[in-house]
Residue frames as qw, qx, qy, qz and C-alpha x, y, z in Angstrom:
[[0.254, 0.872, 0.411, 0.075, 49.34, -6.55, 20.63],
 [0.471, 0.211, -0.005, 0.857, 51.12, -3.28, 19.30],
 [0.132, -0.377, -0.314, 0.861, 50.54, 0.10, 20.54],
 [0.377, 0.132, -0.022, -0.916, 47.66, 1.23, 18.01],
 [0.507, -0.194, -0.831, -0.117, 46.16, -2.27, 18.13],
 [0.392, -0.255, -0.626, 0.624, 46.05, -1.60, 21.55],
 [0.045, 0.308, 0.019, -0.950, 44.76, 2.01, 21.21],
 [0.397, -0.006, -0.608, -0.687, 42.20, 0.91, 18.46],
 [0.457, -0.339, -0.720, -0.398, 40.40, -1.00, 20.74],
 [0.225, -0.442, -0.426, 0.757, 40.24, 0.95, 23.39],
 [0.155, 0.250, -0.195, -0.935, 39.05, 3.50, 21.17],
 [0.396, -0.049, -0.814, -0.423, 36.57, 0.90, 19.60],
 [0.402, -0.297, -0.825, 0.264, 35.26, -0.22, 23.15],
 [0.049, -0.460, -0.512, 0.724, 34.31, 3.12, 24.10],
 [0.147, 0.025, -0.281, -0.948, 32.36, 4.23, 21.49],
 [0.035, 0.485, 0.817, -0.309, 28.66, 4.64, 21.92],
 [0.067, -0.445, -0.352, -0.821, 26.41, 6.62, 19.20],
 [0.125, 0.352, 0.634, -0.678, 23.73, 7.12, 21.93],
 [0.414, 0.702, 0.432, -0.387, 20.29, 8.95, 21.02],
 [0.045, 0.680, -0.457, -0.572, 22.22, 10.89, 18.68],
 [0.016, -0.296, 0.806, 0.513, 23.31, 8.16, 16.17],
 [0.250, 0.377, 0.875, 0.174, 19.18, 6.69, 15.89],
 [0.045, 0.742, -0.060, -0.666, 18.38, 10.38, 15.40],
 [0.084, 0.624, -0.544, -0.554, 20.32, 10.00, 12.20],
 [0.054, -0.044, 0.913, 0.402, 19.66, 6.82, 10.81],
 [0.238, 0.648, 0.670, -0.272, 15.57, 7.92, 11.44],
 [0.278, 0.808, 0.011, -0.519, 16.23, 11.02, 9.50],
 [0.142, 0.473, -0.680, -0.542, 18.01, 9.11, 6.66],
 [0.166, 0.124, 0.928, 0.310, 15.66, 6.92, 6.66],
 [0.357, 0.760, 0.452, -0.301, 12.78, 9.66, 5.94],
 [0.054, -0.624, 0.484, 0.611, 15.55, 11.17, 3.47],
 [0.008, -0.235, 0.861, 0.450, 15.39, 8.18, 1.36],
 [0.392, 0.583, 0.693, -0.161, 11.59, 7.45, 1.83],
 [0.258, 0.806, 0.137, -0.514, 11.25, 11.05, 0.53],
 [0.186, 0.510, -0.608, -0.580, 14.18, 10.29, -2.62],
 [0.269, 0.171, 0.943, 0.101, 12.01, 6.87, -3.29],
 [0.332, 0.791, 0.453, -0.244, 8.83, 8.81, -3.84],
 [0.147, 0.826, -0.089, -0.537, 10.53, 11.13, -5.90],
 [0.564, -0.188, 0.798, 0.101, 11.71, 8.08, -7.77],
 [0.325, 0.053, 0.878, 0.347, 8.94, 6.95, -8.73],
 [0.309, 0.830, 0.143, -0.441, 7.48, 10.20, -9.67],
 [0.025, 0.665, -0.534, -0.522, 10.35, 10.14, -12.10],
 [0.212, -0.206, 0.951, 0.091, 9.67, 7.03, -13.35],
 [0.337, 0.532, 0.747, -0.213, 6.50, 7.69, -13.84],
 [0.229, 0.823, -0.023, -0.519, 6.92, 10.55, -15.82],
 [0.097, -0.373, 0.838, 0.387, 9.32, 8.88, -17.85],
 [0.346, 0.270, 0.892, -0.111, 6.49, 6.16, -18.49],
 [0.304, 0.719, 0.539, -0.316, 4.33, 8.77, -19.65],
 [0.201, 0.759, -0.392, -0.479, 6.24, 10.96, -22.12],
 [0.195, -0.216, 0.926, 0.242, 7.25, 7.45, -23.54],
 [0.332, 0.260, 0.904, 0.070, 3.98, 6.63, -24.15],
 [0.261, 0.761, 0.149, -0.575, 2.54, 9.96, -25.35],
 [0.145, -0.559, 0.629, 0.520, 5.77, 9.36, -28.02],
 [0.853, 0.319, -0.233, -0.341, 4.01, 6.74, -29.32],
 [0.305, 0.546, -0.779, -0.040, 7.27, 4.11, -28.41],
 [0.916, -0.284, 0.122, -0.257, 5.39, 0.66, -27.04],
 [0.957, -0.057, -0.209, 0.191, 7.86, -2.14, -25.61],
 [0.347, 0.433, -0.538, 0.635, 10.12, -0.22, -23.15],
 [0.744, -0.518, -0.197, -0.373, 7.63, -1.47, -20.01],
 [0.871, -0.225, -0.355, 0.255, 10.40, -3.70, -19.29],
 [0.433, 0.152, -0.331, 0.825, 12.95, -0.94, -18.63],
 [0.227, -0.594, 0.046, -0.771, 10.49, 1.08, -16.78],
 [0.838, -0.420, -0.213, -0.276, 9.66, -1.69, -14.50],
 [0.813, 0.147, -0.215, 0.521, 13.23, -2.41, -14.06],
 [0.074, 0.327, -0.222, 0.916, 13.80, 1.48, -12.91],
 [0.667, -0.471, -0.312, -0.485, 10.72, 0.80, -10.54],
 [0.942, -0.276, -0.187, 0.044, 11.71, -2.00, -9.01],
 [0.685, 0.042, -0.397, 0.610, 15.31, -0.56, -8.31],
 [0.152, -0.501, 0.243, -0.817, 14.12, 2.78, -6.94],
 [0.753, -0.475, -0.285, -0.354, 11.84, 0.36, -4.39],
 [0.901, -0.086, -0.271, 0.327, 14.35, -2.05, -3.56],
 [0.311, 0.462, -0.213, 0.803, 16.91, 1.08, -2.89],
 [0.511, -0.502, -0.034, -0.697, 13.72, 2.44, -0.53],
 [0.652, -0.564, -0.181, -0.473, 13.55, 0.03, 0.70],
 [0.844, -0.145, -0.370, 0.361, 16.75, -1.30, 2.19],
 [0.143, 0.421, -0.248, 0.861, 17.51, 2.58, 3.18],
 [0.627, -0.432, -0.012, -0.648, 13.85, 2.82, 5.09],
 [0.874, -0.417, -0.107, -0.226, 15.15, -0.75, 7.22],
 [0.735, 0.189, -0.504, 0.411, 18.46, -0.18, 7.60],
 [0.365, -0.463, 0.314, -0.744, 17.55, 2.07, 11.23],
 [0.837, -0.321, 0.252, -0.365, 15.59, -0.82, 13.14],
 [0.871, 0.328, -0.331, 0.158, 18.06, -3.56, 11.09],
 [0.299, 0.431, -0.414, 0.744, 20.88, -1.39, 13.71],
 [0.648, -0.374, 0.307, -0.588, 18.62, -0.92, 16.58],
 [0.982, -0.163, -0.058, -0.078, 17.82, -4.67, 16.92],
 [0.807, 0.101, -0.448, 0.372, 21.38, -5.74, 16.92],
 [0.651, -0.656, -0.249, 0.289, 21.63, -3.96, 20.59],
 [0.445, -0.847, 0.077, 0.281, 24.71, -1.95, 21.74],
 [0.765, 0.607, -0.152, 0.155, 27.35, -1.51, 19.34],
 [0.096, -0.848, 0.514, -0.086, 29.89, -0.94, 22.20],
 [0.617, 0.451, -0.645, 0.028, 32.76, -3.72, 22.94]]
């Protein structure tokens, strides 16, 4: 090994987010609950001014902007316990 190989994982082996780092990934995941909802408030609104307009057959692209503001939600809202479960991140 070289000398910041060496150093890198020493440095690597002692790191340890503690309380601190599920702290953060709980408050980014209420961050991103809170930009999902605001999503599909947008999305909805979008839905509705579209259809006030009078413009019929753009369902699919609203569902499409739906379904990614979920999918977004939801892999932000499980990526906290996804990190918890895999245990200790030290070396």
């Amino acid at each position: 090994m070289t000398r910041i190989d060496q150093a890198g994982a020493a440095l690597a082996a002692t790191f340890s987010p503690g309380p601190e780092g599920e702290q953060i990934l709980g408050l980014l995941a209420w961050c991103a609950s809170a930009a999902g909802v605001g999503g599909v408030i947008t999305v909805g609104t979008l839905m509705a001014l579209q259809l006030r307009s009078g413009q019929p057959g753009e369902g699919g692209e609203h569902f499409r902007g739906l379904f990614f503001v979920m999918l977004a939600c939801v892999l932000a809202s499980t990526a906290g316990p996804i990190v918890s479960s895999l245990g200790s991140l030290a070396l």
